[in-house]
Structure formats: C-alpha cells, structure tokens
FIMI-552784 format. One record per residue (C-alpha): residue number from 1; residue in three letters; x, y negated, z negated. Coordinates in nm, 2 decimals, decimal comma, always signed. Each point is the difference from the previous one (the first is absolute). Layout:
<atoms>
- NUM  ALA  X  Y  Z
...
</atoms>
This chain:
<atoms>
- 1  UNK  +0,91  -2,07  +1,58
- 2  UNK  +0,03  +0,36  +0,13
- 3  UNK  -0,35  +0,11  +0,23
- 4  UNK  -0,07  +0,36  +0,02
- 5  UNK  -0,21  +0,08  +0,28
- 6  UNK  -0,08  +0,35  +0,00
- 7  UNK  -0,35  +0,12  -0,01
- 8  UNK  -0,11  +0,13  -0,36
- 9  UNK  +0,32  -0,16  -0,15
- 10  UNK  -0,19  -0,10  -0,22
- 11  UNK  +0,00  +0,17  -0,38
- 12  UNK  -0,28  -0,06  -0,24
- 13  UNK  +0,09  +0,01  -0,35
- 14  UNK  -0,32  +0,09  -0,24
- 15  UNK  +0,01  -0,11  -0,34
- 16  UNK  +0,06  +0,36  -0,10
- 17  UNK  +0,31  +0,02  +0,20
- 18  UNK  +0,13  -0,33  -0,11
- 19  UNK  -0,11  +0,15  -0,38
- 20  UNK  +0,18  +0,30  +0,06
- 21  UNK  +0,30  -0,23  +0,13
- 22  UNK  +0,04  -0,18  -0,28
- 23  UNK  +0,00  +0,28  -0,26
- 24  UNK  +0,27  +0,14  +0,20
- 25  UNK  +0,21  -0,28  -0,04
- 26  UNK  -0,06  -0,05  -0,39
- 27  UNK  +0,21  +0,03  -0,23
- 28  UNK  +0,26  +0,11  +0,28
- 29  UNK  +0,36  -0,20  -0,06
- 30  UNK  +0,23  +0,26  +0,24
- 31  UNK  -0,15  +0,20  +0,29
- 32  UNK  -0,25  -0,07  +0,29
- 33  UNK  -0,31  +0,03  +0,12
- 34  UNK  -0,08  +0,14  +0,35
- 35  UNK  -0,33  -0,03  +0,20
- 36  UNK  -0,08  +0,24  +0,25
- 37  UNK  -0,21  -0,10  +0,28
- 38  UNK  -0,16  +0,20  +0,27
- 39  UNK  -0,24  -0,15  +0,32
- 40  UNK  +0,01  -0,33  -0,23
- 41  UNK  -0,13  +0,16  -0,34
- 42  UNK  +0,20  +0,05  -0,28
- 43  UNK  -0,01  +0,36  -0,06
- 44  UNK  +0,27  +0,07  -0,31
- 45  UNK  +0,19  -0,23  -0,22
- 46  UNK  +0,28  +0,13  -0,21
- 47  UNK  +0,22  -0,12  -0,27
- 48  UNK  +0,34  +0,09  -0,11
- 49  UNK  +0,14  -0,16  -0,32
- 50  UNK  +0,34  +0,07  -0,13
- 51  UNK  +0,12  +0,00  -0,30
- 52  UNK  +0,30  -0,18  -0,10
- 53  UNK  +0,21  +0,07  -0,34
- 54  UNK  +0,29  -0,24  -0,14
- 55  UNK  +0,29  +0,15  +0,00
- 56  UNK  +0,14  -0,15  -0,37
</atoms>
C-alpha cells in the first residue's frame, strides 16, 4: 500500500464530478478520458473517442 504524505494531497470528488466522470466514459469503446487537476481540484476533464472503421 502506497502513502502519500503531502499536505492537501488530498482530492475530493463531488458527486457532480464523479457524474460528470461517468458520462465521459459512456458509451466510449476506443479513446480516453483525462482529468486535469490543479491545487487538488479537478479543474477540466476531456474526452477523446476515436473512431474505428473495418477495413472489409
């Protein structure tokens, strides 16, 4: 178990964020999600999604 002891290392995640999370990952089957954090609040998330064609 890893122990991070830096002050305010701590991030809070508010059911809004954690809404706003999961909507970014629905539906998604190729890309990523990235959360941007600054002074330990999440300030941005962003999603990329590609799109991916058979090639028959």
């Amino acid at each position: 178990m890893l122990t991070d002891n830096r002050k305010n290392s701590a991030t809070k995640l508010t059911p809004e964020i954690a809404d706003q999370i999961a909507l970014a990952l629905q539906g998604l089957r190729f890309g990523s999600v990235e959360i941007v954090i600054h002074d330990g609040k999440v300030v941005q998330i962003e999603r990329r999604e590609k799109l991916r064609f058979d090639s028959k």
